[in-house]
The first five atom37 places (N, CA, C, CB, O) and aatype in JSON, in Angstrom:
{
  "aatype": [20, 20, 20, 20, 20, 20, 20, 20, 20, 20, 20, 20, 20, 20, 20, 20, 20, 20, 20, 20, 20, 20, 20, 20, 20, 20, 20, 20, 20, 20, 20, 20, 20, 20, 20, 20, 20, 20, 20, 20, 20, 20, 20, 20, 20, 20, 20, 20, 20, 20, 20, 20, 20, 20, 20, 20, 20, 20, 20, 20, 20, 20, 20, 20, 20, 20, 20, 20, 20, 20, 20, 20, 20, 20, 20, 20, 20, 20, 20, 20, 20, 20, 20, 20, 20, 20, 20, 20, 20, 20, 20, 20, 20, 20, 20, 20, 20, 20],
  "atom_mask": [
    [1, 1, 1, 1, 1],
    [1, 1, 1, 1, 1],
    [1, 1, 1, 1, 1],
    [1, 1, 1, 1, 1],
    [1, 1, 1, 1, 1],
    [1, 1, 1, 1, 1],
    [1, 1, 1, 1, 1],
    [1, 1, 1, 1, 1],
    [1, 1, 1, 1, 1],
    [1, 1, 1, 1, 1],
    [1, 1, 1, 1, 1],
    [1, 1, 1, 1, 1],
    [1, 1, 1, 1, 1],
    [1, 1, 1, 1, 1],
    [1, 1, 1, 1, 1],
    [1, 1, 1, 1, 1],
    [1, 1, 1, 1, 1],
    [1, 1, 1, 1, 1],
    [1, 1, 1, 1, 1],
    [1, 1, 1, 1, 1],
    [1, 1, 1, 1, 1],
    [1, 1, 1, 1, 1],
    [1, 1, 1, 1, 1],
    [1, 1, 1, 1, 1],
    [1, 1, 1, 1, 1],
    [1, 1, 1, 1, 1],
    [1, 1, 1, 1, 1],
    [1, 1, 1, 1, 1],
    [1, 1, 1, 1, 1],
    [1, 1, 1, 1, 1],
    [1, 1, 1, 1, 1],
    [1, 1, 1, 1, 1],
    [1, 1, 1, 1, 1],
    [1, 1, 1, 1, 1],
    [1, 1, 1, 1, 1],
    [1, 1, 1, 1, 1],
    [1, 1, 1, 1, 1],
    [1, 1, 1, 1, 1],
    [1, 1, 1, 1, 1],
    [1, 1, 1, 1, 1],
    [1, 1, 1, 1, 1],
    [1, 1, 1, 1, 1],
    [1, 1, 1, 1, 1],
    [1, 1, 1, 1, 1],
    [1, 1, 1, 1, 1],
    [1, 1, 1, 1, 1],
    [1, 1, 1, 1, 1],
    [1, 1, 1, 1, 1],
    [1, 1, 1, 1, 1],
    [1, 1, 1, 1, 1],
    [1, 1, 1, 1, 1],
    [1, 1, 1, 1, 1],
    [1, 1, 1, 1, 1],
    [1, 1, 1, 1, 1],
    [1, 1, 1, 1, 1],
    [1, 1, 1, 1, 1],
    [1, 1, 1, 1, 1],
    [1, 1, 1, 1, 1],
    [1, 1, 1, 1, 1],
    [1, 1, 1, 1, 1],
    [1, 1, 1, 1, 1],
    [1, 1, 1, 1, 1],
    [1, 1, 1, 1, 1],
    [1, 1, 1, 1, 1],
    [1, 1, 1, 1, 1],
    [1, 1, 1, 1, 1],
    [1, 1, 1, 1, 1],
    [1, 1, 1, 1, 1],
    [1, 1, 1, 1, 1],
    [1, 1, 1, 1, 1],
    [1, 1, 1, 1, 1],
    [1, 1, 1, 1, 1],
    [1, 1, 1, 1, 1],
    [1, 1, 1, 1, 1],
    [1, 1, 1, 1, 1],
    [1, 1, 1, 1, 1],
    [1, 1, 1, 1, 1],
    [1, 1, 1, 1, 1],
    [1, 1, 1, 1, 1],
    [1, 1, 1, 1, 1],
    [1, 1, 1, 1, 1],
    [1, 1, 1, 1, 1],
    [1, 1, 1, 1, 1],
    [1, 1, 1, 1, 1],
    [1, 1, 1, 1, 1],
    [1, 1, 1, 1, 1],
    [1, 1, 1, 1, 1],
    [1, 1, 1, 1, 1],
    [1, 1, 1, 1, 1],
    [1, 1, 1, 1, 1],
    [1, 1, 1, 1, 1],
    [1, 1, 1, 1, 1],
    [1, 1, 1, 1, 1],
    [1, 1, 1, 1, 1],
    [1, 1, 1, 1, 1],
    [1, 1, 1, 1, 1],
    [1, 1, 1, 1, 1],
    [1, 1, 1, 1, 1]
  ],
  "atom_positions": [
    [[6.29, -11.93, -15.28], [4.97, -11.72, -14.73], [5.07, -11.05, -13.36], [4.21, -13.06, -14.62], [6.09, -11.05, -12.67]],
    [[4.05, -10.53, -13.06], [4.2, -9.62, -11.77], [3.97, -10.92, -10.63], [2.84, -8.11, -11.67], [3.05, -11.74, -10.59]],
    [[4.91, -10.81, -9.91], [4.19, -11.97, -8.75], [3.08, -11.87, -7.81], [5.09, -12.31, -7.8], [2.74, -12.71, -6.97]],
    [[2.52, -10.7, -8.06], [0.88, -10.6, -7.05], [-0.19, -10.96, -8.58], [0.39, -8.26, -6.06], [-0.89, -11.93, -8.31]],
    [[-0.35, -10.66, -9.42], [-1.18, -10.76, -10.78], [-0.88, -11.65, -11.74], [-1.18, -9.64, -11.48], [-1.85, -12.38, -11.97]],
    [[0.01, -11.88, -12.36], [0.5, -12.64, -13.04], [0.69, -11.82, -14.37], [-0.24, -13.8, -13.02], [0.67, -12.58, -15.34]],
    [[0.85, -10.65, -14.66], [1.04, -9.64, -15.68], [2.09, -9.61, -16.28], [0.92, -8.51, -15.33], [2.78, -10.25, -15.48]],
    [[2.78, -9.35, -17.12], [3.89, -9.73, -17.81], [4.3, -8.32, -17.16], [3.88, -10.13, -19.57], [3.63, -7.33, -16.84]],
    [[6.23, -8.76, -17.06], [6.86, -7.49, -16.12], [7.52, -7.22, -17.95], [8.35, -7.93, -14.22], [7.64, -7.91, -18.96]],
    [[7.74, -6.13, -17.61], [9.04, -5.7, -19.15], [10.59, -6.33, -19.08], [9.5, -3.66, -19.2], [11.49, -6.12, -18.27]],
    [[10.49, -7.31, -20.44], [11.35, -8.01, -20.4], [12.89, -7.5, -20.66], [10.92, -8.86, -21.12], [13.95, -7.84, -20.14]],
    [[12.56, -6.56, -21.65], [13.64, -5.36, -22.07], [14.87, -4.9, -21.16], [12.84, -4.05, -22.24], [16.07, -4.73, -21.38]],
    [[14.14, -4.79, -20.2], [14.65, -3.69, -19.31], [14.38, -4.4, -17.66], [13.66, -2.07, -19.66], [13.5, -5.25, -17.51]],
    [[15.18, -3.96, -16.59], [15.02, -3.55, -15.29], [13.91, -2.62, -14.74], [16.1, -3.04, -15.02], [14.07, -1.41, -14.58]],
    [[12.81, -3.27, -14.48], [11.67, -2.18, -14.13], [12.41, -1.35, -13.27], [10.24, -2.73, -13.36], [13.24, -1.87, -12.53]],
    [[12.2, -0.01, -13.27], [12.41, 1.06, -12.64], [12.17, 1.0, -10.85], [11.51, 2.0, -13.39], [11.41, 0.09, -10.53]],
    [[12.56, 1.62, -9.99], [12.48, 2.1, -8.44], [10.89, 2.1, -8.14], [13.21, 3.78, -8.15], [10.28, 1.35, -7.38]],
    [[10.31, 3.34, -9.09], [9.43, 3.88, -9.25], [7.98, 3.29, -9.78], [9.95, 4.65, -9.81], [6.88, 3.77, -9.51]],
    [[8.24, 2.19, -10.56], [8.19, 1.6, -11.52], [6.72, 0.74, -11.21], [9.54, 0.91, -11.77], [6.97, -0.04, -10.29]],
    [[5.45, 0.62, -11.6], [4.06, -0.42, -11.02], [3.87, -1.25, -11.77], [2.65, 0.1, -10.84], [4.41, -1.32, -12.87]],
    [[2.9, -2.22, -11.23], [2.55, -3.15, -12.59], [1.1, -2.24, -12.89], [2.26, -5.25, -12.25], [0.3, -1.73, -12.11]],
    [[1.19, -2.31, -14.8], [0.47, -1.87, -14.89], [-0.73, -2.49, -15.2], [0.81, -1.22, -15.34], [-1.57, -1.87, -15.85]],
    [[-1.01, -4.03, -14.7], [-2.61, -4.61, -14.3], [-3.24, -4.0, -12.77], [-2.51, -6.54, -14.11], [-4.34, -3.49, -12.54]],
    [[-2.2, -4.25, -11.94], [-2.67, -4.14, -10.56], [-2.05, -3.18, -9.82], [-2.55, -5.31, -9.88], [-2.41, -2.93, -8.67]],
    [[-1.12, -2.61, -10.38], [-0.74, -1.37, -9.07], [0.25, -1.54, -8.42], [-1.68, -1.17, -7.93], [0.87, -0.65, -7.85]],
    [[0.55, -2.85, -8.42], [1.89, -3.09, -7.31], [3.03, -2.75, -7.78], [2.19, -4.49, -6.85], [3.19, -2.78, -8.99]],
    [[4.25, -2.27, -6.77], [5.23, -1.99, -7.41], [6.09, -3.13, -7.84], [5.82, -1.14, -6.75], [6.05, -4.19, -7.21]],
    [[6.76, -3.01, -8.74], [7.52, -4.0, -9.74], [8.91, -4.11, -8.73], [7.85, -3.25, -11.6], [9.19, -5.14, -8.12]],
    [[9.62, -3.02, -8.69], [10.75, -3.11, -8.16], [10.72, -3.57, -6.56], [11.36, -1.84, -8.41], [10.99, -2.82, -5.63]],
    [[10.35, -4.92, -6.44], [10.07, -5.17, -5.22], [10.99, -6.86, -4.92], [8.27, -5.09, -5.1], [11.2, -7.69, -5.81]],
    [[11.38, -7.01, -3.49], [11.67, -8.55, -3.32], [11.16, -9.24, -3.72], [11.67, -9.06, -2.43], [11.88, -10.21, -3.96]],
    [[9.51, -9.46, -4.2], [9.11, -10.92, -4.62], [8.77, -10.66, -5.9], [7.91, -11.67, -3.83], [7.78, -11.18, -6.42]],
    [[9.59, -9.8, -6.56], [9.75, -10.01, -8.32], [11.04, -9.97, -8.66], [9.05, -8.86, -9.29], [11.31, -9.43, -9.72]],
    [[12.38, -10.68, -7.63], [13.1, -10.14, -7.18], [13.55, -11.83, -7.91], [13.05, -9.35, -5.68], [12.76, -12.72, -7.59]],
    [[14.74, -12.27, -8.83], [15.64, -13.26, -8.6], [15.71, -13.94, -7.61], [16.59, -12.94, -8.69], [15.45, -15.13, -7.38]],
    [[16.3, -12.65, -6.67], [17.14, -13.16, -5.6], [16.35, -13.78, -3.87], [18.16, -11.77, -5.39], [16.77, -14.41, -2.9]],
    [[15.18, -13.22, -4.25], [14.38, -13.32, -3.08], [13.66, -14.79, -3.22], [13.32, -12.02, -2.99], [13.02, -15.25, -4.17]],
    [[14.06, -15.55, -1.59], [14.27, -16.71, -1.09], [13.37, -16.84, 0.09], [15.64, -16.88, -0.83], [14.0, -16.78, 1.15]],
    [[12.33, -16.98, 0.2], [11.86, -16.97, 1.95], [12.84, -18.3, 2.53], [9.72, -17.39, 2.28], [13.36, -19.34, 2.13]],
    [[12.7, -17.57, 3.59], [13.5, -18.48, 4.84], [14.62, -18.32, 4.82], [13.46, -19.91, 4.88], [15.07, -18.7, 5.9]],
    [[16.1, -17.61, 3.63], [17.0, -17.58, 3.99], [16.82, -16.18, 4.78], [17.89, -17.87, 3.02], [15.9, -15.46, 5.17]],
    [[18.77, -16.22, 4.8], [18.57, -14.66, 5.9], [17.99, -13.27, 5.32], [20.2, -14.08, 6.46], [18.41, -12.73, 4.3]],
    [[17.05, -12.82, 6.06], [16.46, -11.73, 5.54], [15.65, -11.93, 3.84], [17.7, -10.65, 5.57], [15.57, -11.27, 2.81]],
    [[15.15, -13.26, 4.35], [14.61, -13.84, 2.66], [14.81, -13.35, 1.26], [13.24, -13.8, 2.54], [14.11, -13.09, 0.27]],
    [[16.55, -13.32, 1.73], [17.62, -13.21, -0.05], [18.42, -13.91, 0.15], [18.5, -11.79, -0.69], [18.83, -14.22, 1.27]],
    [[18.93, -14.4, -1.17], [19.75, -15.22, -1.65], [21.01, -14.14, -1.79], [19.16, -15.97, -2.97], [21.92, -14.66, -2.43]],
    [[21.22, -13.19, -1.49], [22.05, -12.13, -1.94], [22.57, -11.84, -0.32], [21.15, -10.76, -2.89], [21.98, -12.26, 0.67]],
    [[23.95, -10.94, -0.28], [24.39, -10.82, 0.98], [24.26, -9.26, 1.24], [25.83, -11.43, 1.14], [25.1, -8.37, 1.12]],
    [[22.56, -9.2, 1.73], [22.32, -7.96, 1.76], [22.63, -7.07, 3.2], [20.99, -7.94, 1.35], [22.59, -7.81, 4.19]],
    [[22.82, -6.15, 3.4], [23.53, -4.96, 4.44], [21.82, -4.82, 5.48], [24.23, -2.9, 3.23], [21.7, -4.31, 6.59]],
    [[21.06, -5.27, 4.87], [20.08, -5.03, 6.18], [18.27, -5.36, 5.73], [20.3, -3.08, 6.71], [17.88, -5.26, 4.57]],
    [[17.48, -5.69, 6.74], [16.22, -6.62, 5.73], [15.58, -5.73, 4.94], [14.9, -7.43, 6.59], [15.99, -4.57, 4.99]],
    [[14.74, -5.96, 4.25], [13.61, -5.12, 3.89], [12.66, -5.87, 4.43], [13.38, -4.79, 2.42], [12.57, -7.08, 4.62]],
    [[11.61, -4.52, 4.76], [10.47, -5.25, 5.75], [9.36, -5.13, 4.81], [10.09, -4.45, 7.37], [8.89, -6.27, 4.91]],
    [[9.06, -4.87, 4.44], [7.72, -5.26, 3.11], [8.43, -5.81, 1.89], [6.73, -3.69, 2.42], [9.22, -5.04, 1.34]],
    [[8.29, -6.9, 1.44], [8.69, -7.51, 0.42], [7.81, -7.17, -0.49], [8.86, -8.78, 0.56], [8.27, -7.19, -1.63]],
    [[6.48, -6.79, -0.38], [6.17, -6.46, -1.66], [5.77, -4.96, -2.56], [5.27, -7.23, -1.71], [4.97, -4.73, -3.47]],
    [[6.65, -4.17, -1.87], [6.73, -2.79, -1.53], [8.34, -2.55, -2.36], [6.63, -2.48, 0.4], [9.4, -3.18, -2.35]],
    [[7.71, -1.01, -3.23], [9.41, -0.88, -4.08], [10.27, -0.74, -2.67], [9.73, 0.95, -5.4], [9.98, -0.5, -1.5]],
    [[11.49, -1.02, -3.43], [12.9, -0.68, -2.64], [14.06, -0.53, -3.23], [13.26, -1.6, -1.76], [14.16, -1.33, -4.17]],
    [[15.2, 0.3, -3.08], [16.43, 0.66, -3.46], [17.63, -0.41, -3.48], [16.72, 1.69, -2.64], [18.83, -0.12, -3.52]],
    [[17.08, -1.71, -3.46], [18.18, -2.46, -3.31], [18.68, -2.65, -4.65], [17.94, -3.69, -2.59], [18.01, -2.77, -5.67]],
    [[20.44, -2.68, -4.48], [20.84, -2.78, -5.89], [21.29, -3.64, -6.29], [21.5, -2.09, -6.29], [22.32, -3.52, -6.95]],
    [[20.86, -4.55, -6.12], [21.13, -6.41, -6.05], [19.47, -7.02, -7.08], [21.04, -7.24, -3.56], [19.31, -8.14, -7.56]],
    [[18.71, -6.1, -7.12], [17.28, -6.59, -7.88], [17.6, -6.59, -9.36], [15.88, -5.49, -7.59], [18.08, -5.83, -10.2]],
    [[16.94, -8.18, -9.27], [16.75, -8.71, -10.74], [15.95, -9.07, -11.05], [17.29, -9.46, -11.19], [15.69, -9.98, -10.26]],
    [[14.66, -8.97, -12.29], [13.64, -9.56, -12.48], [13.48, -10.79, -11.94], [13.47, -9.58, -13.55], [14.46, -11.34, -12.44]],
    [[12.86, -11.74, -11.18], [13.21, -12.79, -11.59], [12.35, -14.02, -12.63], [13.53, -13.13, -10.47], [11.12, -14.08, -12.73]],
    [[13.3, -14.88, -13.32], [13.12, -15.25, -15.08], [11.86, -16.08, -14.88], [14.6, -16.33, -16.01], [11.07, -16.4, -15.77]],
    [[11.79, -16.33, -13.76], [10.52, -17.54, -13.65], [9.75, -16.96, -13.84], [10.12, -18.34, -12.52], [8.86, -17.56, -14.44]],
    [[9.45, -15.38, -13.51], [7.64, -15.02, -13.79], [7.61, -14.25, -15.16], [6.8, -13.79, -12.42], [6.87, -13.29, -15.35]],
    [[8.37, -14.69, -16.0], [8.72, -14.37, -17.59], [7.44, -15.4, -18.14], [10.66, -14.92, -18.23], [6.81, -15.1, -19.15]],
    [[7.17, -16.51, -17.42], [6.1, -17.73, -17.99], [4.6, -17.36, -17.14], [6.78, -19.64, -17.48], [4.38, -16.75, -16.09]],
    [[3.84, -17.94, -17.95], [2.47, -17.08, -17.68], [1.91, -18.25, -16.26], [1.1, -17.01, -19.5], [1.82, -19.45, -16.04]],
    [[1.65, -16.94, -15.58], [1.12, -17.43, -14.09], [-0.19, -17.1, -13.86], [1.89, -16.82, -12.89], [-0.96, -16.66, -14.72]],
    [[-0.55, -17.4, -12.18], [-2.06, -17.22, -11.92], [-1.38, -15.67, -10.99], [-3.14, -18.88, -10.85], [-2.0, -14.64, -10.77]],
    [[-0.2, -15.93, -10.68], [0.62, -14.53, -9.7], [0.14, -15.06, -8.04], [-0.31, -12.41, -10.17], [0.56, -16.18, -7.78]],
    [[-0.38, -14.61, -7.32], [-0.44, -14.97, -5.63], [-2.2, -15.27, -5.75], [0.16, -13.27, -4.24], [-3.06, -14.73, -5.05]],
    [[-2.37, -16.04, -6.6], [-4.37, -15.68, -6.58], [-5.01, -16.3, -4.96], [-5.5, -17.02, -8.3], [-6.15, -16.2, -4.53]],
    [[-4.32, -16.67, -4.6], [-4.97, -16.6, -3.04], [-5.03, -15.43, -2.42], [-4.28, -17.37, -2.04], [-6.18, -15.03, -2.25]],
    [[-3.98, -14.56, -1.93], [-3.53, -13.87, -1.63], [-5.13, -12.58, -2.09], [-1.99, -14.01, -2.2], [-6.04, -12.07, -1.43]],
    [[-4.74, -12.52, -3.52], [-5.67, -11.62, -3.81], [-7.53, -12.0, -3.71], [-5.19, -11.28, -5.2], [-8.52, -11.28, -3.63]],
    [[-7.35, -13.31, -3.76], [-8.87, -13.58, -3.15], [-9.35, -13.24, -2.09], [-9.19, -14.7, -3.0], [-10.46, -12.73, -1.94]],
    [[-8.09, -13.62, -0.73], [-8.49, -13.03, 0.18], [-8.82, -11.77, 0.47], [-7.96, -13.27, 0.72], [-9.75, -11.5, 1.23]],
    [[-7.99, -10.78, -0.18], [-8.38, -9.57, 0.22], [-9.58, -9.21, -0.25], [-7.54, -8.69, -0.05], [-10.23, -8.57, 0.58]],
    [[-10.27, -9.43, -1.57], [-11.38, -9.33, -2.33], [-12.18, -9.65, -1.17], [-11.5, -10.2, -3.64], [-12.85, -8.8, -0.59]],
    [[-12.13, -10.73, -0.87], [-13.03, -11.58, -0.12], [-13.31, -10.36, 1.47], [-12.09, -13.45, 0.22], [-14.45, -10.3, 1.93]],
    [[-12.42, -9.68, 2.0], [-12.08, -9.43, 3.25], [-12.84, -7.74, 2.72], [-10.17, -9.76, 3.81], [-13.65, -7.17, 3.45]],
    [[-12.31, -7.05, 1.09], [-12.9, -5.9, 0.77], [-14.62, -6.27, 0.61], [-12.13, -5.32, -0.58], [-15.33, -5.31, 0.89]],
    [[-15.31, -7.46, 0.21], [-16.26, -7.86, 0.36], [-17.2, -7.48, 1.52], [-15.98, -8.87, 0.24], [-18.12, -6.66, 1.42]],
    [[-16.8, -8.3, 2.85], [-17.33, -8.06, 3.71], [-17.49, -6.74, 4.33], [-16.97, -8.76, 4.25], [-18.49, -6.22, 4.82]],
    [[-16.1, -6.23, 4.18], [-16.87, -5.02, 5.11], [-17.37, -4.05, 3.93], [-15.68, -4.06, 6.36], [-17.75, -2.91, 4.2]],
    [[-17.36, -4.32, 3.23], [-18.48, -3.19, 2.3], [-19.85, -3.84, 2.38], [-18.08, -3.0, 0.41], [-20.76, -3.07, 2.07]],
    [[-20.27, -5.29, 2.79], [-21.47, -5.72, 3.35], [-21.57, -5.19, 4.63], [-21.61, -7.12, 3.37], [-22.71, -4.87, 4.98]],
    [[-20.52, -5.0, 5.52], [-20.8, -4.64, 7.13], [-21.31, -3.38, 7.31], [-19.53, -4.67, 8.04], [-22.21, -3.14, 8.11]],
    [[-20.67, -2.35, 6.45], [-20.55, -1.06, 6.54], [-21.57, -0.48, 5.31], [-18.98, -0.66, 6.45], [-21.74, 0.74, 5.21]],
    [[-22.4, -1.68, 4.13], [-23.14, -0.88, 4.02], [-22.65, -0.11, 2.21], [-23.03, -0.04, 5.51], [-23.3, 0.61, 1.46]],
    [[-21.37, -0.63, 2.09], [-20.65, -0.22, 0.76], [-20.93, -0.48, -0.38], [-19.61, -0.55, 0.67], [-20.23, -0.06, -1.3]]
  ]
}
């Protein structure tokens, strides 16, 4: 599953660099669809990576990425996360009139 949506990632295969979910847009090949990705350890991986990535939920070239198996089972994905922004695209399209 994608960890922002809860969309099933392709089980087949290693999503691609390039690679989105195709419910919501986000890229797949990212730290928090990532095995290895741990908040709070160093540079929030479990892996002994050469330097951080600063958007975790943004593709990246690391070659240590593995699906990870937990979001293989059907989730809600970050539904706070995305409420808020709804909630935040809400308002200012009330402020501004949108």
């Amino acid at each position: 599953m994608c960890s922002f949506c809860g969309a099933p990632l392709p089980s087949e295969r290693k999503p691609g660099f390039n690679e989105t979910c195709e419910s919501c847009g986000k890229d797949l090949h990212s730290c928090r669809n990532c095995r290895f990705y741990k908040a709070g350890a160093r540079w929030d991986c479990a892996e002994t990576i050469e330097s951080p990535v600063p958007d975790k939920d943004r593709r990246n070239y690391c070659e240590w990425f593995e699906a990870d198996p937990r979001l293989s089972s059907g989730t809600e994905g970050r539904k706070g996360e995305r409420d808020a922004a709804a909630e935040a695209r809400r308002r200012l399209d009330s402020l501004f009139g949108g």
